[in-house]
Backbone as a chain_set.jsonl record, in Angstrom:
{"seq": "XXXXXXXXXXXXXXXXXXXXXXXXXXXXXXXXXXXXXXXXXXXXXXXXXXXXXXXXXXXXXXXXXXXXXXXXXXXXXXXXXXXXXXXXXXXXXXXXXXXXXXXXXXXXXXXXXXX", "coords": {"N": [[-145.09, -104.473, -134.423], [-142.439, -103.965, -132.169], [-141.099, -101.834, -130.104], [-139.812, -101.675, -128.183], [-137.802, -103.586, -128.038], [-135.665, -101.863, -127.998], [-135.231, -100.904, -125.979], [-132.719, -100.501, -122.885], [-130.869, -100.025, -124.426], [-127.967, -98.297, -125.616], [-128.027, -95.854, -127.232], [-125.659, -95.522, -130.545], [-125.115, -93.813, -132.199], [-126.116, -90.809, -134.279], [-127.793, -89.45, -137.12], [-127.848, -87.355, -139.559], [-129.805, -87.032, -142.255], [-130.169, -85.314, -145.11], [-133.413, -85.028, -145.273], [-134.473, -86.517, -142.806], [-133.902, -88.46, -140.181], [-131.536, -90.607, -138.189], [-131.826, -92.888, -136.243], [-128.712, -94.704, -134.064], [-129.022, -97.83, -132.661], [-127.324, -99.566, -130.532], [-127.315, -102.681, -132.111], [-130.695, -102.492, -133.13], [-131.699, -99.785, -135.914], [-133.422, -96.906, -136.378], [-135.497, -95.196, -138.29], [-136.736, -91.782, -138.913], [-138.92, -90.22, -140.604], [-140.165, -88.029, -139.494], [-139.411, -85.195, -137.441], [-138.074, -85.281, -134.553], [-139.049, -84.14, -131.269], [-137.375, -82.396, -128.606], [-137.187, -83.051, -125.402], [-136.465, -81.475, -122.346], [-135.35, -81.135, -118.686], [-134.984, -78.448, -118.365], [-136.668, -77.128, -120.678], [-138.057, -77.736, -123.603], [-136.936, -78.39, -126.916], [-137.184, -77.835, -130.729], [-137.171, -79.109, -134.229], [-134.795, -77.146, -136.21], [-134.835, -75.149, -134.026], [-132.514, -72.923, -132.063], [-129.761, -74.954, -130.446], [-130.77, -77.301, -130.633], [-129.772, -79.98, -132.546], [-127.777, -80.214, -131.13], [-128.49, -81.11, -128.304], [-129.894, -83.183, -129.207], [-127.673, -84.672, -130.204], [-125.911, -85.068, -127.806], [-127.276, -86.986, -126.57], [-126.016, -89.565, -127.376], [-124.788, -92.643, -126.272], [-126.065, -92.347, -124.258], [-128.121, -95.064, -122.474], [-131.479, -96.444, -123.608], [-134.945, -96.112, -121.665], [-137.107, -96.034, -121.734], [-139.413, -97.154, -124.224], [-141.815, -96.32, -126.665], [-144.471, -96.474, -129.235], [-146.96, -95.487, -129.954], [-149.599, -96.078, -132.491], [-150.193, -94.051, -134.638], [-150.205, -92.141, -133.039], [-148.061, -91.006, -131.337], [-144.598, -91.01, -130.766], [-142.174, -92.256, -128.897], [-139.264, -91.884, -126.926], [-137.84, -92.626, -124.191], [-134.885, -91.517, -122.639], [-131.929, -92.431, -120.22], [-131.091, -90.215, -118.803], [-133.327, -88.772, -118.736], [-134.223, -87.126, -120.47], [-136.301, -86.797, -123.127], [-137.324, -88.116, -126.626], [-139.405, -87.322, -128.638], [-141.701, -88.062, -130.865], [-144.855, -86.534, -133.283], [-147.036, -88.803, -134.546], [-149.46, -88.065, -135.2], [-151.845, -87.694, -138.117], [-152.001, -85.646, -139.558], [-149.638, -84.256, -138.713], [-147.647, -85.347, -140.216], [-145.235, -84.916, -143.197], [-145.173, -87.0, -144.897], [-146.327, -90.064, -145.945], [-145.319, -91.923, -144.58], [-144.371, -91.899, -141.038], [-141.995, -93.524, -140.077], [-139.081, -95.818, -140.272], [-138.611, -99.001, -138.854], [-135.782, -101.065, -137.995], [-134.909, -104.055, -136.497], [-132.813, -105.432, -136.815], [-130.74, -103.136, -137.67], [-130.389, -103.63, -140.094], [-131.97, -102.944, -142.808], [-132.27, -104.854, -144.949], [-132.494, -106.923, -143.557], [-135.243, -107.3, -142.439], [-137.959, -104.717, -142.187], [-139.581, -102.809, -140.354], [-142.54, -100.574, -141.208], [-143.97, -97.656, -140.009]], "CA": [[-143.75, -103.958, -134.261], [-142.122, -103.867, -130.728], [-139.928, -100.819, -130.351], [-139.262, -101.85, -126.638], [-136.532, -103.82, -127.951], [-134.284, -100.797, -127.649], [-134.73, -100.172, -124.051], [-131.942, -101.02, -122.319], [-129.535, -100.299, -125.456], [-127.205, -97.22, -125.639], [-127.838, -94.593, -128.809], [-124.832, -95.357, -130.794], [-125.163, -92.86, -133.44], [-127.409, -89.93, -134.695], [-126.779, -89.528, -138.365], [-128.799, -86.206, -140.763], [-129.471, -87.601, -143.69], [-131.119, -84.627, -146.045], [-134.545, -84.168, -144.863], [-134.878, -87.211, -142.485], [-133.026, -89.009, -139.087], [-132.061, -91.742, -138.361], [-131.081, -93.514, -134.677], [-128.854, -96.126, -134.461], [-128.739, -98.062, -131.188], [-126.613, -101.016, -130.598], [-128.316, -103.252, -132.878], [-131.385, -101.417, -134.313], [-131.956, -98.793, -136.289], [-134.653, -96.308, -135.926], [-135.282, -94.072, -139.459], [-137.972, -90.806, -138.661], [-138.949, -88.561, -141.496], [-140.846, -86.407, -139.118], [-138.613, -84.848, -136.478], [-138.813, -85.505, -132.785], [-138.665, -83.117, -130.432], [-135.931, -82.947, -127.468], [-137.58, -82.701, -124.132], [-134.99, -81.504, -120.74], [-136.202, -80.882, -117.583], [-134.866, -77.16, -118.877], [-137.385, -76.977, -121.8], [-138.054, -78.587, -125.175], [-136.268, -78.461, -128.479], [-137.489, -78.354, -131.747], [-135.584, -78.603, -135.09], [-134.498, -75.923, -136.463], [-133.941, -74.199, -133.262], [-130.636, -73.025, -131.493], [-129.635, -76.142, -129.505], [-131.7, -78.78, -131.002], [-128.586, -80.654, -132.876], [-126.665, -80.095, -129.636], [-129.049, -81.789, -127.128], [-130.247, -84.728, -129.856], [-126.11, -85.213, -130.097], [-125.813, -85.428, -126.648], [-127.794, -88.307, -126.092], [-125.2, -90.503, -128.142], [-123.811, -92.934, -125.654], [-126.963, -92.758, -123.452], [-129.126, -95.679, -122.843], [-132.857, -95.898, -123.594], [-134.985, -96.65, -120.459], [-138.207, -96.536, -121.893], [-139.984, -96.814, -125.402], [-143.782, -96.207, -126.729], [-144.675, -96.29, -130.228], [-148.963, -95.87, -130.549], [-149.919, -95.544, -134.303], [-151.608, -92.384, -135.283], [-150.59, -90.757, -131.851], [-146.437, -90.857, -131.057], [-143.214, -92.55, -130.483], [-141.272, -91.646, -127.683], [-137.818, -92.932, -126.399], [-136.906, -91.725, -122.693], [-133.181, -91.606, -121.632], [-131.211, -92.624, -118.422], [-130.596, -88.758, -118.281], [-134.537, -88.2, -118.406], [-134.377, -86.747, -122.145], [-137.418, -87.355, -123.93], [-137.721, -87.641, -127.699], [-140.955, -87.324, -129.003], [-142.165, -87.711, -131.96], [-146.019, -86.704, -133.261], [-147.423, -89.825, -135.671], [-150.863, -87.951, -135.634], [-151.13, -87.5, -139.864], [-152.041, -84.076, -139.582], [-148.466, -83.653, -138.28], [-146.819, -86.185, -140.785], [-145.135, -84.736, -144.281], [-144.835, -88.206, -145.806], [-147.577, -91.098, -146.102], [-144.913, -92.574, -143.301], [-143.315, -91.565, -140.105], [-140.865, -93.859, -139.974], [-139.402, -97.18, -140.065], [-137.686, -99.535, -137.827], [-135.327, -102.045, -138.615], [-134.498, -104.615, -135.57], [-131.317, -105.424, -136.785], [-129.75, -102.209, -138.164], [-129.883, -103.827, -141.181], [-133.005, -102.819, -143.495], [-132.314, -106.204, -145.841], [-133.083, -108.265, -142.699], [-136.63, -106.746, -142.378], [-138.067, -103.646, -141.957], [-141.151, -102.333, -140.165], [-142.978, -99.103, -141.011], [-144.911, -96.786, -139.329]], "C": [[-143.515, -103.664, -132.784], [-140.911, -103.523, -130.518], [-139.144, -100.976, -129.253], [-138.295, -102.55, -126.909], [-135.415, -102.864, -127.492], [-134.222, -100.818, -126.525], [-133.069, -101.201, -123.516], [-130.362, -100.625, -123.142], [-129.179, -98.875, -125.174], [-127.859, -96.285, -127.372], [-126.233, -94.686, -129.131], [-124.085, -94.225, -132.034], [-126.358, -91.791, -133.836], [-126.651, -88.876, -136.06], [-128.652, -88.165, -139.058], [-128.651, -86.317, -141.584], [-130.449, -86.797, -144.336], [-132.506, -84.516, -145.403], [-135.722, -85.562, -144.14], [-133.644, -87.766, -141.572], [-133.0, -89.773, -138.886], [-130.987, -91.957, -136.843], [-130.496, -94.51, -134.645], [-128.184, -96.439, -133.241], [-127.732, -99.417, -131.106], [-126.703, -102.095, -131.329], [-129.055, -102.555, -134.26], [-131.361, -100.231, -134.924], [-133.353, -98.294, -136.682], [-134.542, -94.797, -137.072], [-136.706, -92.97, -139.072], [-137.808, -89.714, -139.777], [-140.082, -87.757, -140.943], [-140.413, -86.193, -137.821], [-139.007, -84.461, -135.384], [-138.728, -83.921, -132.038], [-138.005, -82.939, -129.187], [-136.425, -82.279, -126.252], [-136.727, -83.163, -122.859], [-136.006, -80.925, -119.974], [-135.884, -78.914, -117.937], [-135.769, -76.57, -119.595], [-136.533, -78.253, -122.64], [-137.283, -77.328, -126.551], [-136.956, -78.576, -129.352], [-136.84, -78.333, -133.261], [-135.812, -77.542, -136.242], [-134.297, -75.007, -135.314], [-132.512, -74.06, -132.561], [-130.733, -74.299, -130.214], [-130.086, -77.316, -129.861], [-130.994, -79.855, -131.566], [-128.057, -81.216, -131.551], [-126.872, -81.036, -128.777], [-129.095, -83.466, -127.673], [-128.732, -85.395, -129.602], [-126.093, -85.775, -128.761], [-126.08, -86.31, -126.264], [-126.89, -89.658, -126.24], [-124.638, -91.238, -126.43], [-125.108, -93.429, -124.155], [-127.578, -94.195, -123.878], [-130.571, -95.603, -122.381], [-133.508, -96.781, -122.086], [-136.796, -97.203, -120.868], [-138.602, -96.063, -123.496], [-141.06, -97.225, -125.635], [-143.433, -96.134, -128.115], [-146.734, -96.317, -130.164], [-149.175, -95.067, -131.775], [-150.772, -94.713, -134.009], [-151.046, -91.481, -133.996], [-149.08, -90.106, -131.977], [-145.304, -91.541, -130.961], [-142.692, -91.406, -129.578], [-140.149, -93.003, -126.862], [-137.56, -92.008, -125.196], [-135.266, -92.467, -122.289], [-132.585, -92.273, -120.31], [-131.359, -90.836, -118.141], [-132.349, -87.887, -117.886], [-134.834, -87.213, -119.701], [-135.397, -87.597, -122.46], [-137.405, -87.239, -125.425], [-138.832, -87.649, -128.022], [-141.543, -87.258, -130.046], [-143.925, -87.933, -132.735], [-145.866, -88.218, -134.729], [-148.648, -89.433, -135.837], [-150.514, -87.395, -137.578], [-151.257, -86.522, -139.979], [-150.772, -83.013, -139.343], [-147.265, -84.399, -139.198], [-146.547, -85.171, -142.543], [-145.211, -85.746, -145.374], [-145.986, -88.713, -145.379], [-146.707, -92.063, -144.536], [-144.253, -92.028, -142.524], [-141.991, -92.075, -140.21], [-140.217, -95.78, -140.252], [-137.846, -97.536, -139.363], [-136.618, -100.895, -138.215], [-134.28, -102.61, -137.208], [-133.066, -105.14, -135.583], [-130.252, -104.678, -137.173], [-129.769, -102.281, -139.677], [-131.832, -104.004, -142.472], [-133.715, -104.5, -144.313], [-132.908, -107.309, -144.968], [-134.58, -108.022, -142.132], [-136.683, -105.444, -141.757], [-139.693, -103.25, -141.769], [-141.838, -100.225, -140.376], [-143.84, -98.235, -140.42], [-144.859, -95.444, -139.833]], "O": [[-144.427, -103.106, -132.175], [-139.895, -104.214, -130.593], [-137.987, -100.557, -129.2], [-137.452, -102.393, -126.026], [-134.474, -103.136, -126.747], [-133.138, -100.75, -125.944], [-132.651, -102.307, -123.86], [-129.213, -100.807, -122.74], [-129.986, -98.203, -124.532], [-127.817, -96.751, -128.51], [-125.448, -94.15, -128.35], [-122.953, -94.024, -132.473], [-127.526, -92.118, -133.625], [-125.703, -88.093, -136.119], [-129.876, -88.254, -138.952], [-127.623, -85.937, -142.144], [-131.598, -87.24, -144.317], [-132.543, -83.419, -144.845], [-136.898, -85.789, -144.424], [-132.499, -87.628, -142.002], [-134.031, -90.422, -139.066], [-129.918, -91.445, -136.512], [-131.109, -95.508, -135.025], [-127.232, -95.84, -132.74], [-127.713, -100.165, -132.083], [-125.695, -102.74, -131.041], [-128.714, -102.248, -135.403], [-130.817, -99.408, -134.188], [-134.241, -98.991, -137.171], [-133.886, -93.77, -136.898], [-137.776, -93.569, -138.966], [-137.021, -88.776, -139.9], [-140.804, -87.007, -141.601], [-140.918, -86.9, -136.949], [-139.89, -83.655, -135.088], [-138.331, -82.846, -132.489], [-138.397, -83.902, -128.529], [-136.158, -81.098, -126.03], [-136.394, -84.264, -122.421], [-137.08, -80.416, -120.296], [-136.821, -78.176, -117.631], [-135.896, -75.373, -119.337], [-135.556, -79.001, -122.605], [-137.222, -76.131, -126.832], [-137.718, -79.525, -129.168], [-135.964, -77.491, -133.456], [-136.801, -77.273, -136.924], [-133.582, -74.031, -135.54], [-131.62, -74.908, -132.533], [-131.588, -74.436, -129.339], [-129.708, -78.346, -129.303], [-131.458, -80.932, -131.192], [-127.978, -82.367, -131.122], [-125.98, -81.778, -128.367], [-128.689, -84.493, -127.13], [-128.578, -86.425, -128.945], [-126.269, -86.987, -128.631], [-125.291, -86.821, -125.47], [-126.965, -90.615, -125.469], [-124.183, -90.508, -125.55], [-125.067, -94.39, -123.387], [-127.642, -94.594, -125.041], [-130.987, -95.06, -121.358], [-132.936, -97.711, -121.518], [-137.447, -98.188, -120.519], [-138.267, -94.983, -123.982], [-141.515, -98.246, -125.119], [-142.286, -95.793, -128.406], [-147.467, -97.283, -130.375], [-149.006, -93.871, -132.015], [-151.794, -94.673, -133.324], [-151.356, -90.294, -133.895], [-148.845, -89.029, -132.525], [-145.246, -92.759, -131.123], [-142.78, -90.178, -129.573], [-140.194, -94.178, -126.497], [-137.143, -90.852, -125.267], [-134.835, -93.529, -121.841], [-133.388, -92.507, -119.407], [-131.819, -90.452, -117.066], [-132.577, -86.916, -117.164], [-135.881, -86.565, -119.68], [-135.471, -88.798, -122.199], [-137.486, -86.047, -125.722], [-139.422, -88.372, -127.219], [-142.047, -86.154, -130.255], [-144.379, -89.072, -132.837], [-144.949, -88.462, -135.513], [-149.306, -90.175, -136.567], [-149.494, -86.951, -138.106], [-150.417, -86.097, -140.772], [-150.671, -81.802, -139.539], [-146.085, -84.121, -138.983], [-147.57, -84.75, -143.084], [-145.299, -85.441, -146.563], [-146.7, -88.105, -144.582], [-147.34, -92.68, -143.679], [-143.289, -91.461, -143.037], [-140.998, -91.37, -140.387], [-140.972, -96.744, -140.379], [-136.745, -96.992, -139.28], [-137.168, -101.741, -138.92], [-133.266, -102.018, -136.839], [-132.323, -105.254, -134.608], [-129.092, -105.091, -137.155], [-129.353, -101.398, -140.427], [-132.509, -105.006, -142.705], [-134.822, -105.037, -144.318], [-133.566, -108.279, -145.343], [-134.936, -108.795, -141.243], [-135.819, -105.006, -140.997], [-140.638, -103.313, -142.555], [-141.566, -99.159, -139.824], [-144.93, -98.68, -140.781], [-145.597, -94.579, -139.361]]}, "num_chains": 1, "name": "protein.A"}
């Protein structure tokens, strides 16, 4: 799976769907049922705290500059603005059997990778 497609694309959406997120960039879409965390040169975010909606929102509109996915460790998407998301993939930090899954064209039906 090669998440680096996104770079370059804008965040066109950031949608809370019950007890799981999902990113959707120009193109792909990017589903996480274990929630990132929102790193500013201010401090980090995590969810459930005050601001953590606010900042993730914010990003909408940005584009990504850089993206990592290494199994078992993290995924991380950096910003133009220097926003980091971050999300752990160690399993000790996972509620589900999966983090997440990716789908290169937005569109699940046209394949879908999981992690």
């Amino acid at each position: 799976m090669d998440i680096t497609e996104i770079e370059g694309q804008e965040l066109s959406a950031v949608e809370f769907v019950q007890d799981f997120l999902q990113l959707r960039f120009e193109g792909p879409l990017l589903t996480l049922f274990t929630w990132p965390d929102v790193f500013r040169e201010e401090g980090s975010y995590a969810y459930g705290e005050p601001e953590f909606r606010n900042w993730l929102c914010a990003l909408i509109g940005e584009s990504v500059t850089e993206a990592t996915l290494e199994e078992g460790v993290a995924l991380e998407i950096q910003f133009e603005s220097g926003v980091i998301l971050r999300a752990s993939l160690r399993e000790e930090d996972l509620d589900s059997p999966e983090a997440g899954q990716y789908a290169p064209s937005g569109d699940p039906e046209d394949g879908l990778y999981e992690f």
